[in-house]
C-alpha positions as a Markdown table, in Angstrom:
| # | Residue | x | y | z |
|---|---|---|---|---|
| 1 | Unk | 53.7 | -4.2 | 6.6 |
| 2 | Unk | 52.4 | -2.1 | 9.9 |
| 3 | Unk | 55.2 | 0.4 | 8.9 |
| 4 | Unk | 53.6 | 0.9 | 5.3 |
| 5 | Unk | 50.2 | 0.8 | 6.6 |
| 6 | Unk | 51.1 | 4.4 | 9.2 |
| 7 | Unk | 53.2 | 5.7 | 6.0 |
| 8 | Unk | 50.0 | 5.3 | 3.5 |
| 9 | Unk | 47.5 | 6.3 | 6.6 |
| 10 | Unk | 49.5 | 9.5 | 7.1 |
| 11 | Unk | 49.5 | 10.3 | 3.2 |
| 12 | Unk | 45.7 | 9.9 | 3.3 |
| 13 | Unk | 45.3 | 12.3 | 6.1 |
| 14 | Unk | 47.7 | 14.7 | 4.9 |
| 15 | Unk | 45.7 | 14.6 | 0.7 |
| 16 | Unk | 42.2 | 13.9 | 2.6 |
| 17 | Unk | 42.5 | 16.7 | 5.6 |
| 18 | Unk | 40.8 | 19.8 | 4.0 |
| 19 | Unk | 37.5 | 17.7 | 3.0 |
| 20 | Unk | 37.6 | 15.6 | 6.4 |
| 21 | Unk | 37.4 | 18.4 | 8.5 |
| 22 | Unk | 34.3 | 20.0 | 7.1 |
| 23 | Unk | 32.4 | 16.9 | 7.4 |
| 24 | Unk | 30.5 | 15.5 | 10.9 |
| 25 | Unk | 31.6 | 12.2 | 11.8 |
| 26 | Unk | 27.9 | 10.6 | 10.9 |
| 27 | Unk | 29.6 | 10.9 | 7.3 |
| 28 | Unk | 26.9 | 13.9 | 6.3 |
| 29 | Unk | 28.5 | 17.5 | 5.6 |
| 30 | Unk | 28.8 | 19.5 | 8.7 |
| 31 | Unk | 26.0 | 22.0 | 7.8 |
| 32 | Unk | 23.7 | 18.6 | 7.3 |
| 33 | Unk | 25.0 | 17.3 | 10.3 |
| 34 | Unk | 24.4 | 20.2 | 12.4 |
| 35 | Unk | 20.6 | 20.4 | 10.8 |
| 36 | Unk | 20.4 | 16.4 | 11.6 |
| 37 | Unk | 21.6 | 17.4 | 14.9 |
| 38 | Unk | 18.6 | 20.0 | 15.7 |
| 39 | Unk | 16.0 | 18.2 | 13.7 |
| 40 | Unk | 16.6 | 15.1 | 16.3 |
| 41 | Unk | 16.8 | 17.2 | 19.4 |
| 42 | Unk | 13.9 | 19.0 | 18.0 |
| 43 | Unk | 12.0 | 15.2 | 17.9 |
| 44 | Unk | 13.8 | 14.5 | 21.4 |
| 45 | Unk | 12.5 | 17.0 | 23.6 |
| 46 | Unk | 8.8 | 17.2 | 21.7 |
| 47 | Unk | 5.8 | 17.6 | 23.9 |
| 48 | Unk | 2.4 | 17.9 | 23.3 |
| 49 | Unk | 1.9 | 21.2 | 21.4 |
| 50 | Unk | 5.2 | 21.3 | 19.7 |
| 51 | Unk | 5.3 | 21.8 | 15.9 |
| 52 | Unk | 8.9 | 20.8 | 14.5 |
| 53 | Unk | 9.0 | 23.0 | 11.0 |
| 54 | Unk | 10.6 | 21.6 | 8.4 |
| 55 | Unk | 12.0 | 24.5 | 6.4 |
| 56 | Unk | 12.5 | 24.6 | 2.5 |
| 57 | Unk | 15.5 | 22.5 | 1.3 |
| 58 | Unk | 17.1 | 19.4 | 0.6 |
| 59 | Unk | 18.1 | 17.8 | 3.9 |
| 60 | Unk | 20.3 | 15.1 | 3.7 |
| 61 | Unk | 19.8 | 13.0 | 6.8 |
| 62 | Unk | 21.6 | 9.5 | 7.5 |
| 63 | Unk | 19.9 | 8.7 | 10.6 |
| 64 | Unk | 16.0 | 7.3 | 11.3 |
| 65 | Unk | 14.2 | 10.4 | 12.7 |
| 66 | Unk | 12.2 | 8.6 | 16.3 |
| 67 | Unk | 9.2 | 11.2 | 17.5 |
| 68 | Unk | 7.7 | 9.4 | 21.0 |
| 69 | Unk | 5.5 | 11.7 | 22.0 |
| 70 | Unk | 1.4 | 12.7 | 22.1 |
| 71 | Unk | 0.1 | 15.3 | 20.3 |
| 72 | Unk | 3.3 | 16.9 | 17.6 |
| 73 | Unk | 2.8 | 18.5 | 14.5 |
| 74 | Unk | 5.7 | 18.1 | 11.4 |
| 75 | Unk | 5.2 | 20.9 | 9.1 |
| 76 | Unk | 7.3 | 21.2 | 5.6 |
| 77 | Unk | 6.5 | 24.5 | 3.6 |
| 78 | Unk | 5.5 | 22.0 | 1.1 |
| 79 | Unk | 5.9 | 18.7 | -0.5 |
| 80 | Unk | 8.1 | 20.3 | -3.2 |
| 81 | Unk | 9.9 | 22.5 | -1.1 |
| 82 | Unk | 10.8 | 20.4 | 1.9 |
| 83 | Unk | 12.8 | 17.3 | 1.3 |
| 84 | Unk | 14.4 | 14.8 | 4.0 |
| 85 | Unk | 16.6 | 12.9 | 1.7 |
| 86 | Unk | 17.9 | 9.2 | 3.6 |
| 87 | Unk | 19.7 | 8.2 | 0.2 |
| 88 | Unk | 22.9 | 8.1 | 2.2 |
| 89 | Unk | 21.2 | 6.3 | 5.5 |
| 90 | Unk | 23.4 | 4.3 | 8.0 |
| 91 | Unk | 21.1 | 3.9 | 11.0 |
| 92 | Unk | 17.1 | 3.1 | 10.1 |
| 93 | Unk | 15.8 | 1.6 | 8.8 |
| 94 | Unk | 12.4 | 4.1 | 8.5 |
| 95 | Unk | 13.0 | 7.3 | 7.7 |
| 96 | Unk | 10.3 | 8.8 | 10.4 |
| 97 | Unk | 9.1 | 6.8 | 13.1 |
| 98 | Unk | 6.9 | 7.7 | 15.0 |
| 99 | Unk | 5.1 | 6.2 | 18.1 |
| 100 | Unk | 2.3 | 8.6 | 19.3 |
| 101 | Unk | -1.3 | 9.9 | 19.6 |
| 102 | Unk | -3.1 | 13.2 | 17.9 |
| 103 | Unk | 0.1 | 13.2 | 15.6 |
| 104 | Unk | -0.2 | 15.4 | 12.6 |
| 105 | Unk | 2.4 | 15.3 | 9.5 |
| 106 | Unk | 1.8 | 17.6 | 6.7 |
| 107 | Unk | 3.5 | 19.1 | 3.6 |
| 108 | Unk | 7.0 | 17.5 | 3.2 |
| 109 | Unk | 8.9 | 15.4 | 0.9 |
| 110 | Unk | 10.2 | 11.9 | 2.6 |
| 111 | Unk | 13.0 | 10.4 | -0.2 |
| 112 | Unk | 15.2 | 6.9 | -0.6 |
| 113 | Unk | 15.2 | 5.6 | 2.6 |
| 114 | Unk | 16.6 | 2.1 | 3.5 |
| 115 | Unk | 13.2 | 0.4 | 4.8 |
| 116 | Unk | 9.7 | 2.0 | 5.5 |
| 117 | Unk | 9.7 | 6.0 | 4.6 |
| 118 | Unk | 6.7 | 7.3 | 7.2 |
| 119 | Unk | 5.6 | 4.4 | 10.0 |
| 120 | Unk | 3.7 | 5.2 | 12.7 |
| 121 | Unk | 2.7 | 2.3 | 15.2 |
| 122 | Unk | -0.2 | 2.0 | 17.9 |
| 123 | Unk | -1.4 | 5.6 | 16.9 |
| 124 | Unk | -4.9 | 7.5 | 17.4 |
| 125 | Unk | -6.3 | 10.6 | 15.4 |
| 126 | Unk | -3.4 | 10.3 | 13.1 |
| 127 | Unk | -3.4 | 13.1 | 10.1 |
| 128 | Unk | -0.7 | 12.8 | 7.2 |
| 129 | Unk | -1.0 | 15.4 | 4.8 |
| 130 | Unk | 0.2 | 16.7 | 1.7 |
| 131 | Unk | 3.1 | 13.7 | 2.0 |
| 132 | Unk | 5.0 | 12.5 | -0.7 |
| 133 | Unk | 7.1 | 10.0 | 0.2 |
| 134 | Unk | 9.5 | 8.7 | -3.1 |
| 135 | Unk | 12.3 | 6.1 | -4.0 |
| 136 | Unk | 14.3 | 8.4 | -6.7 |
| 137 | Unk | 15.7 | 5.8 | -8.8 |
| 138 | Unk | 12.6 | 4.0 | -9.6 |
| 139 | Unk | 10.8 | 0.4 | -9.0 |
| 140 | Unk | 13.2 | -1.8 | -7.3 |
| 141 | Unk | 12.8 | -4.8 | -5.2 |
| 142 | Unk | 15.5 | -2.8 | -3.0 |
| 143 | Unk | 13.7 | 0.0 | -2.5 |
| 144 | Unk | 12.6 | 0.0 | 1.4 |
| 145 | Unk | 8.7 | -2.5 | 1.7 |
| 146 | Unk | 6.4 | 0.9 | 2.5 |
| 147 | Unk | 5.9 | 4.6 | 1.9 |
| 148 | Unk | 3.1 | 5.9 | 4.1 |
| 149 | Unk | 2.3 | 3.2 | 6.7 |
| 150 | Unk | 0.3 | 3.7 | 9.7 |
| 151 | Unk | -0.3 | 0.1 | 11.5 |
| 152 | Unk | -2.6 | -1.0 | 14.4 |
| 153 | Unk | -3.6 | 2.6 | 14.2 |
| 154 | Unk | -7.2 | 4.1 | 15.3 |
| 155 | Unk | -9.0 | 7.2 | 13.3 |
| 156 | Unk | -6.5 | 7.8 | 10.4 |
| 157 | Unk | -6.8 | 10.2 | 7.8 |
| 158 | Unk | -4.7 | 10.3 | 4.5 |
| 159 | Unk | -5.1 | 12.9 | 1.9 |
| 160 | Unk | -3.4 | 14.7 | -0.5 |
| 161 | Unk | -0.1 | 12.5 | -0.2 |
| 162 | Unk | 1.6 | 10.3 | -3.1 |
| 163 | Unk | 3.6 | 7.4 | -3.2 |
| 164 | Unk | 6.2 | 6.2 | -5.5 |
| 165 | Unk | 8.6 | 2.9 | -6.0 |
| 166 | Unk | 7.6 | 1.1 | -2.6 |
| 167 | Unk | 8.5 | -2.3 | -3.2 |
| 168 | Unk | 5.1 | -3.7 | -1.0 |
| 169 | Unk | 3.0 | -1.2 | -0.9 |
| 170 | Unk | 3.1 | 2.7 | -1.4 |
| 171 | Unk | 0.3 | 3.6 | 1.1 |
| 172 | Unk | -0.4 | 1.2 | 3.3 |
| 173 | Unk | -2.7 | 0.8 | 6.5 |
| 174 | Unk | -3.0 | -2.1 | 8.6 |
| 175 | Unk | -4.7 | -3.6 | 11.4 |
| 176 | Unk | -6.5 | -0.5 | 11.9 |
| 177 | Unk | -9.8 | 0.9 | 13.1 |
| 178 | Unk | -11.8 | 4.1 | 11.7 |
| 179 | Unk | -9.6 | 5.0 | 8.2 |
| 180 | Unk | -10.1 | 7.6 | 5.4 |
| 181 | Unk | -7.4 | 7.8 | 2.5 |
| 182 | Unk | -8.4 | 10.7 | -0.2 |
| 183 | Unk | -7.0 | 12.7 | -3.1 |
| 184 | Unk | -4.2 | 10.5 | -3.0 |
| 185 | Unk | -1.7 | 9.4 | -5.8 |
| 186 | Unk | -0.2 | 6.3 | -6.0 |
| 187 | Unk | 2.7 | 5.3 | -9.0 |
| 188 | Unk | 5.4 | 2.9 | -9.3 |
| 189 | Unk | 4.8 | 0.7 | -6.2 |
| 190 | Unk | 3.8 | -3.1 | -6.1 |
| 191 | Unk | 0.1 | -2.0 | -4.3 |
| 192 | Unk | -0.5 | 1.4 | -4.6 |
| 193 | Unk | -3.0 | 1.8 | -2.0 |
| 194 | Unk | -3.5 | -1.2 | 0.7 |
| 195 | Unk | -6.0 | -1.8 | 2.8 |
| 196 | Unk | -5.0 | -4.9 | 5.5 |
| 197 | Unk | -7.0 | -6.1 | 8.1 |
| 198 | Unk | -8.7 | -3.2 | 8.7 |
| 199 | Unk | -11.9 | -2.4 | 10.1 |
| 200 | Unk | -13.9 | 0.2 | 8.9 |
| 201 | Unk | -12.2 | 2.4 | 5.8 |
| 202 | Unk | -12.9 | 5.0 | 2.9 |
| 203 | Unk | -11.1 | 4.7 | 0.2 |
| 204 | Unk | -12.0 | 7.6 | -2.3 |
| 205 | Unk | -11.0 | 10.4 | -5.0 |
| 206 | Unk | -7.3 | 9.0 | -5.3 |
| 207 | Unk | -5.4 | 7.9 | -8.5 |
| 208 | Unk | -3.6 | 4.7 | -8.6 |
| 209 | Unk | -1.9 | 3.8 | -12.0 |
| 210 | Unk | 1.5 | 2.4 | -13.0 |
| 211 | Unk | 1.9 | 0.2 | -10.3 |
| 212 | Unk | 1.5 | -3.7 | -10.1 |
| 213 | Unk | -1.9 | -3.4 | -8.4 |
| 214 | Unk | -3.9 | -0.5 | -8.3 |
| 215 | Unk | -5.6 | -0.7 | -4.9 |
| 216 | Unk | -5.7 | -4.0 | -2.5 |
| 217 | Unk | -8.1 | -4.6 | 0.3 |
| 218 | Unk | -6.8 | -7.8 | 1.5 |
| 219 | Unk | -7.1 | -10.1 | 5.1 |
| 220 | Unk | -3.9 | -11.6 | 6.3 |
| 221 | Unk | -3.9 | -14.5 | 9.0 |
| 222 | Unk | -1.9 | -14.6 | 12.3 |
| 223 | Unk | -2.4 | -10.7 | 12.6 |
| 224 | Unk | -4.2 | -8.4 | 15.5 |
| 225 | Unk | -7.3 | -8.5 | 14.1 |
| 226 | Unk | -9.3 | -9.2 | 10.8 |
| 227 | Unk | -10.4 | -6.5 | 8.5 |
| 228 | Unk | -14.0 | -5.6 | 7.3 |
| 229 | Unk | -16.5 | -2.9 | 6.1 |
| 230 | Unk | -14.4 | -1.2 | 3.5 |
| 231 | Unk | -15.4 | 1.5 | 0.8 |
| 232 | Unk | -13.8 | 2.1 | -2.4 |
| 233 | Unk | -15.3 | 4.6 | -4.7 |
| 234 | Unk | -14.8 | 7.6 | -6.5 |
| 235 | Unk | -11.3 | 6.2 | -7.5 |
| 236 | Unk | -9.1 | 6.7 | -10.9 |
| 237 | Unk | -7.2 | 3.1 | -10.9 |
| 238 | Unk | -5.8 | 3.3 | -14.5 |
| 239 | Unk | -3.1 | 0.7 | -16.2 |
| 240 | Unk | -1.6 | -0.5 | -13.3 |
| 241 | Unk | 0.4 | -3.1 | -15.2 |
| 242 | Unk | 4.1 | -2.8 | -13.9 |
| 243 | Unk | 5.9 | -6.0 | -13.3 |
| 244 | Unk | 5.6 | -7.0 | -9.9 |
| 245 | Unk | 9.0 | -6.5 | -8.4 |
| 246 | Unk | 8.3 | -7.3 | -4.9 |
| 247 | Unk | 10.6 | -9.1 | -2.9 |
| 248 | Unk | 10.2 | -13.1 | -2.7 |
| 249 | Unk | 7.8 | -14.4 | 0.1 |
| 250 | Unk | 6.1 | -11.1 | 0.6 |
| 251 | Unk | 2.5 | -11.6 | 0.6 |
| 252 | Unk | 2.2 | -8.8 | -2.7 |
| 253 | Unk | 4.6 | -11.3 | -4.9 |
| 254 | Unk | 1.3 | -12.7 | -5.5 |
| 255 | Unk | -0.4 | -9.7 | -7.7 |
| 256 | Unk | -0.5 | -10.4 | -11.0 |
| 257 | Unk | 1.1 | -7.4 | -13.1 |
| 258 | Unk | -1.9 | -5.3 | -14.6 |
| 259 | Unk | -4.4 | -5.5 | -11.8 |
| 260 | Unk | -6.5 | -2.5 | -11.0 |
| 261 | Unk | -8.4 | -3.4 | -7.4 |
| 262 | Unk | -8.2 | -6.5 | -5.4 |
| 263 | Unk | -10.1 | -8.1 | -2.7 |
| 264 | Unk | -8.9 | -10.9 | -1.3 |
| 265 | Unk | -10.6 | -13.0 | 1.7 |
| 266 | Unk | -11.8 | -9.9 | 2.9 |
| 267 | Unk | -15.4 | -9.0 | 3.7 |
| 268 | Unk | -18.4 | -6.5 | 3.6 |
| 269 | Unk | -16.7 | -4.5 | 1.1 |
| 270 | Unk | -17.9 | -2.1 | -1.5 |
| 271 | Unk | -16.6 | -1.3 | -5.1 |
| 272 | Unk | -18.7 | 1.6 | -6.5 |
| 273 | Unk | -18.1 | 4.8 | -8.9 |
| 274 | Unk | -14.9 | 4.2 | -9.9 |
| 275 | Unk | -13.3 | 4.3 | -12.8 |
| 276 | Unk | -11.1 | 1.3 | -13.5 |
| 277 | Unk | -9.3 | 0.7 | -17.1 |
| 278 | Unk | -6.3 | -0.7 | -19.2 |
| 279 | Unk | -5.6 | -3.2 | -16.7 |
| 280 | Unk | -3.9 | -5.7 | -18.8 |
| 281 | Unk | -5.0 | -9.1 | -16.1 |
| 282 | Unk | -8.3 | -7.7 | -15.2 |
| 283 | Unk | -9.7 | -4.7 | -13.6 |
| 284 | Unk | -10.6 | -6.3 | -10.6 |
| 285 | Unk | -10.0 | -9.1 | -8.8 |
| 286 | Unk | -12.2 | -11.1 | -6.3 |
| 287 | Unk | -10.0 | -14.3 | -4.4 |
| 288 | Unk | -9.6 | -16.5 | -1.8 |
| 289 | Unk | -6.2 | -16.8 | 0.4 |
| 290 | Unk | -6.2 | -20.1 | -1.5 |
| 291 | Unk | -5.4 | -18.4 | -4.9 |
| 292 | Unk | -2.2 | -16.4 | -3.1 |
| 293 | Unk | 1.5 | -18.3 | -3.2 |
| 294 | Unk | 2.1 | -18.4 | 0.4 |
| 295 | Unk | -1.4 | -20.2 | 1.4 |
| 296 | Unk | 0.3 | -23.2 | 2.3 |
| 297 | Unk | 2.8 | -21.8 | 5.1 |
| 298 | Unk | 2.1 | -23.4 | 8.2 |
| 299 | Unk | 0.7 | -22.1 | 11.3 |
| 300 | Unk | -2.4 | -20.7 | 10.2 |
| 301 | Unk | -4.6 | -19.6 | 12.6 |
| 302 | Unk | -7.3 | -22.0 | 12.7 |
| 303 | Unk | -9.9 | -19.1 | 13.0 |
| 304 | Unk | -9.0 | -17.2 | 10.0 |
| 305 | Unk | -11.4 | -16.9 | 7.5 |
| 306 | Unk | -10.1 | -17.2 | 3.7 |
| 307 | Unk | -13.1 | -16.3 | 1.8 |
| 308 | Unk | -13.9 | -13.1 | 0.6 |
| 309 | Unk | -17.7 | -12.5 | 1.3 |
| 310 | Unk | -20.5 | -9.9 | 1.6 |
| 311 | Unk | -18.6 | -8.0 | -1.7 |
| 312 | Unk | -20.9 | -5.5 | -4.0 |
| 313 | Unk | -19.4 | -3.8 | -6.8 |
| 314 | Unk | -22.2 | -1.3 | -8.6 |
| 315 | Unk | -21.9 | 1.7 | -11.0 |
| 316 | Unk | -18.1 | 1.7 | -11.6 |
| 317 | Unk | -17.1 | 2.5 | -15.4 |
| 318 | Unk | -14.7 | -0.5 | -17.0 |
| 319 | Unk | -12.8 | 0.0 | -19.9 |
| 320 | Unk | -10.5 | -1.5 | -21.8 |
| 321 | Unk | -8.1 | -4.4 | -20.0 |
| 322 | Unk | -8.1 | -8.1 | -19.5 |
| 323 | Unk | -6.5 | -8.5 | -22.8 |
| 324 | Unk | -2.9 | -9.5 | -21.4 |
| 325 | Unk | -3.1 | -11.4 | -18.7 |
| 326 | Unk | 0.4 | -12.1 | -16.2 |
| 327 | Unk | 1.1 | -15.5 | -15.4 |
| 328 | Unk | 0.5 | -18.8 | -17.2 |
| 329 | Unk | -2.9 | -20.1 | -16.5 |
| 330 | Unk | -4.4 | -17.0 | -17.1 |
| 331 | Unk | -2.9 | -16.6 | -20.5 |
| 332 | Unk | -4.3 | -20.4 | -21.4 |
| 333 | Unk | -7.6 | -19.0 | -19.7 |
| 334 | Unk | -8.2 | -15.7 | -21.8 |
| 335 | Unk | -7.1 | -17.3 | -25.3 |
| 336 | Unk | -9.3 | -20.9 | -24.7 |
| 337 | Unk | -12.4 | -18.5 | -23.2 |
| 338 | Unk | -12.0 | -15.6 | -25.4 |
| 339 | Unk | -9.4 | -16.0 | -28.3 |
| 340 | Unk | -6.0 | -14.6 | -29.3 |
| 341 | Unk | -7.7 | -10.9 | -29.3 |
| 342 | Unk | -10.1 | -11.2 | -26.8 |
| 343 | Unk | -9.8 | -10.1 | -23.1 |
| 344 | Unk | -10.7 | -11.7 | -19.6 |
| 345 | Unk | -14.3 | -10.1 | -18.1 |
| 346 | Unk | -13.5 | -6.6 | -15.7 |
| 347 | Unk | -14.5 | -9.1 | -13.0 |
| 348 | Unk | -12.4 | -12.1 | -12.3 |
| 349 | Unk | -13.3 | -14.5 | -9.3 |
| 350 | Unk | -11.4 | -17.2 | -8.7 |
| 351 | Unk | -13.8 | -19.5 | -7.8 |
| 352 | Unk | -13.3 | -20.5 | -4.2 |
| 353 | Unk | -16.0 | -20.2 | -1.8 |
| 354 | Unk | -16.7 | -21.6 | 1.5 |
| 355 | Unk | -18.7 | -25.2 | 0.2 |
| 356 | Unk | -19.5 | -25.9 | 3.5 |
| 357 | Unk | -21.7 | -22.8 | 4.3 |
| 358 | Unk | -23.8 | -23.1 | 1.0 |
| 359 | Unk | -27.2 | -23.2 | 0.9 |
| 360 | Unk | -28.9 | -24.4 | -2.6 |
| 361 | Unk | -25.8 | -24.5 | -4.2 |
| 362 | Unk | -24.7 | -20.6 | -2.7 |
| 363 | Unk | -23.5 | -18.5 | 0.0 |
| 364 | Unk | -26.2 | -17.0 | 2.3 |
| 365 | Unk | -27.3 | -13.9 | 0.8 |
| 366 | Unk | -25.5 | -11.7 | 3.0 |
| 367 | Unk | -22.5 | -13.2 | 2.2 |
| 368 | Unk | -22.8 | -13.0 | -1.9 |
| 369 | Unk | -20.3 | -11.8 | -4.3 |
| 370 | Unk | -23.1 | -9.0 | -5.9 |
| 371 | Unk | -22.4 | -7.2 | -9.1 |
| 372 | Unk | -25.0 | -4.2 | -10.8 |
| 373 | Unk | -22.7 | -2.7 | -13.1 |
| 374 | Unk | -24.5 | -2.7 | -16.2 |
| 375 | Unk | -22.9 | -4.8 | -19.1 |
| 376 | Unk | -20.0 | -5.7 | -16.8 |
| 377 | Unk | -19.5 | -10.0 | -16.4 |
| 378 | Unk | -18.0 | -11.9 | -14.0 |
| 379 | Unk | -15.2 | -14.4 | -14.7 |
| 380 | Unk | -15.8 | -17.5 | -12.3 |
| 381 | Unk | -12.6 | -18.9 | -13.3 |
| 382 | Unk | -12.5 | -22.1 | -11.3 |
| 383 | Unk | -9.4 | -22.0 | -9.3 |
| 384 | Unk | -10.5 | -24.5 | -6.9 |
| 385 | Unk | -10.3 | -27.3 | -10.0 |
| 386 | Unk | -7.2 | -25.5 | -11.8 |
| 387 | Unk | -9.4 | -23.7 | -14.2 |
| 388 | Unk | -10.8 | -26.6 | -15.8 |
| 389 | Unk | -14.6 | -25.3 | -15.5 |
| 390 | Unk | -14.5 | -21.7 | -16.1 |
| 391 | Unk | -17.7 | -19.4 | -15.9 |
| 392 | Unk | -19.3 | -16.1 | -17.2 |
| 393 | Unk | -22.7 | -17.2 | -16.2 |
| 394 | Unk | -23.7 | -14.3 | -14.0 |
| 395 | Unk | -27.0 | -15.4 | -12.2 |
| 396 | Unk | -25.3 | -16.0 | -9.0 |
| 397 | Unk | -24.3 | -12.6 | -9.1 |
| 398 | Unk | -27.4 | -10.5 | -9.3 |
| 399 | Unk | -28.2 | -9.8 | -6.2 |
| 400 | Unk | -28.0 | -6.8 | -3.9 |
| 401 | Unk | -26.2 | -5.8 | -0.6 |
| 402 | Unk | -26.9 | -3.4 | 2.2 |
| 403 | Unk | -24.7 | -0.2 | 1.7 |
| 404 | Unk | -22.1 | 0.5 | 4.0 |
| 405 | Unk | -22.5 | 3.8 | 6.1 |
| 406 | Unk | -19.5 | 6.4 | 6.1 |
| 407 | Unk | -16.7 | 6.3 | 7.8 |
| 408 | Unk | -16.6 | 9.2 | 10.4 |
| 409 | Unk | -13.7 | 10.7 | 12.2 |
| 410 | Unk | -13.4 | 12.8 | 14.9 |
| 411 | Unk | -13.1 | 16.2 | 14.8 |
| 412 | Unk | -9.4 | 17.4 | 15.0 |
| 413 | Unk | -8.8 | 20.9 | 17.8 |
């Protein structure tokens, strides 16, 4: 058997020795290989001041890309023009990691990589830019958790970048301080734009449609820090009613297919001049951790809070939606509340609030759920008593909050 395993291994080399000796042993062809080579040394020896150009093309890399260092600029000639493809990657599982302050990434294409496409971790004065990051072959729970993901980051700024096919969320910050994402576009992903325990955040002028959920401020427990003072305005979250097809046990599993913004036990956040439509569950959604399927895990940090509280939404324009609700109970819900062709309210709450903090039967004032949105009702859908009491009486809702200043970031040199 050895004998006929040299005779057939000589054979091979002999048919296979043209194509094997233009290729690199990472597996890439050698002119890939060489450019992989460069591009790393490139990320290697960076200092502060360095800008790594990534020239027009299709570069296949099979290898994460690792930038530690303070103050680098990434350049593409443009999101169309320069593409680091990681559809063959062997070693990652990110496709650009990068661990670093004043870091600025701009105008590129990042494509199929095995996990995360862009993480940066621990940054400050991040800027991403014109950065599309993209899983080729569409929404699958294979396709790596996040595209553009900045985490325990301070003074980040996102604009003009897209998403597309992340299987958590497509852009994603978390545990951050001092946050603007803009003129952004979000499509095929489970979230298209999370905010997670983050403190202080503008979320405006971005499109978010065909995904699960449109855009998610949530609070998760056992992390670095809990999240508050978040703005979302300005925003075009349209039919976001993909089937969720994120993987089991991740904390977006929970989204109901056909939701356009979610809060969930987070707090001081405001919902204003957006328009939000065609969301087949509801447009928006107000929770508790209570209402997610992984509340019960155990370890909780005694100190997190679940609640979501001190929430205003005012002057956004619903339309359409609510009228087919994912998941069982809300299906009973909408046809015993509203019929076979009616819809569920553009607000849906699920009830929970924090009983022992109520004062006449509600929350202190600053810590209302307040709606001003014209003809627009709220669904108090009774979660805490498996939907047996439902609501659309809205006089616990008219009230008002103090607006949230601006988030302001420091000037970039």
């Amino acid at each position: 058997m050895r004998q006929v395993g040299v005779v057939f291994f000589c054979l091979c080399v002999a048919a296979c020795g043209e194509r094997s000796a233009s290729r690199h042993p990472t597996g890439l062809p050698a002119d890939a290989a060489a450019f992989q080579k460069r591009l790393q040394e490139q990320f290697l020896d960076a200092k502060p001041g360095t800008v790594i150009e990534i020239p027009a093309g299709r570069h296949a890399l099979d290898r994460v890309l690792t930038l530690r260092a303070n103050g680098v600029t990434i350049r593409g000639a443009g999101a169309g023009k320069s593409i680091l493809s990681f559809k063959d990657e062997i070693s990652g599982p990110e496709g650009l990691l990068v661990y670093g302050n004043d870091f600025t990434i701009e105008n590129l294409s990042i494509e199929d990589t095995k996990g995360d496409g862009l993480k940066i971790n621990d940054g400050e004065n991040i800027t991403i830019r014109g950065v599309r990051v993209a899983w080729t072959d569409g929404a699958k729970t294979t396709n790596g958790a996040y595209g553009i993901y900045p985490v325990r980051s301070r003074n980040v700024l996102i604009e003009d970048s897209a998403s597309y096919g992340a299987s958590d969320a497509g852009i994603y910050v978390g545990q951050s301080l001092n946050v603007i994402v803009r003129r952004c576009h979000a499509e095929q992903n489970v979230a298209g734009i999370e905010i997670e325990n983050t403190i202080n955040a503008d979320v405006y002028d971005n499109e978010a449609t065909g995904n699960t959920g449109g855009i998610l401020v949530f609070n998760m427990p056992n992390l670095s820090q809990p999240g508050h003072s978040t703005r979302v305005f300005r925003n075009r979250v349209n039919a976001n009613n993909l089937g969720n097809f994120a993987a089991k046990g991740a904390a977006v599993a929970s989204v109901p297919a056909g939701t356009g913004v979610v809060v969930n036990s987070n707090s001081k956040v405001e919902i204003f001049d957006n328009d939000i439509g065609n969301n087949h569950t509801a447009n928006l959604i107000i929770s508790a951790y209570f209402s997610t399927n992984y509340y019960n895990k155990p370890g909780i940090d005694p100190h997190y809070d679940p609640y979501p509280r001190a929430i205003y939404v005012y002057d956004n324009r619903f339309a359409g939606g609510g009228d087919a609700p994912d998941g069982f109970d809300l299906k009973a819900l909408k046809l015993a509340m509203f019929g076979l062709n009616g819809h569920l309210p553009d607000i849906l709450w699920d009830g929970y609030r924090d009983e022992k903090n109520l004062v006449n039967g509600l929350p202190p004032e600053a810590e209302r759920i307040c709606v001003k949105n014209g003809a627009a009702t709220v669904l108090n859908a009774d979660g805490p008593h498996k939907y047996k009491n439902p609501s659309t009486e809205m006089a616990a809702f008219r009230c008002e909050l103090p607006k949230l200043p601006p988030v302001e970031l420091p000037a970039r040199t």
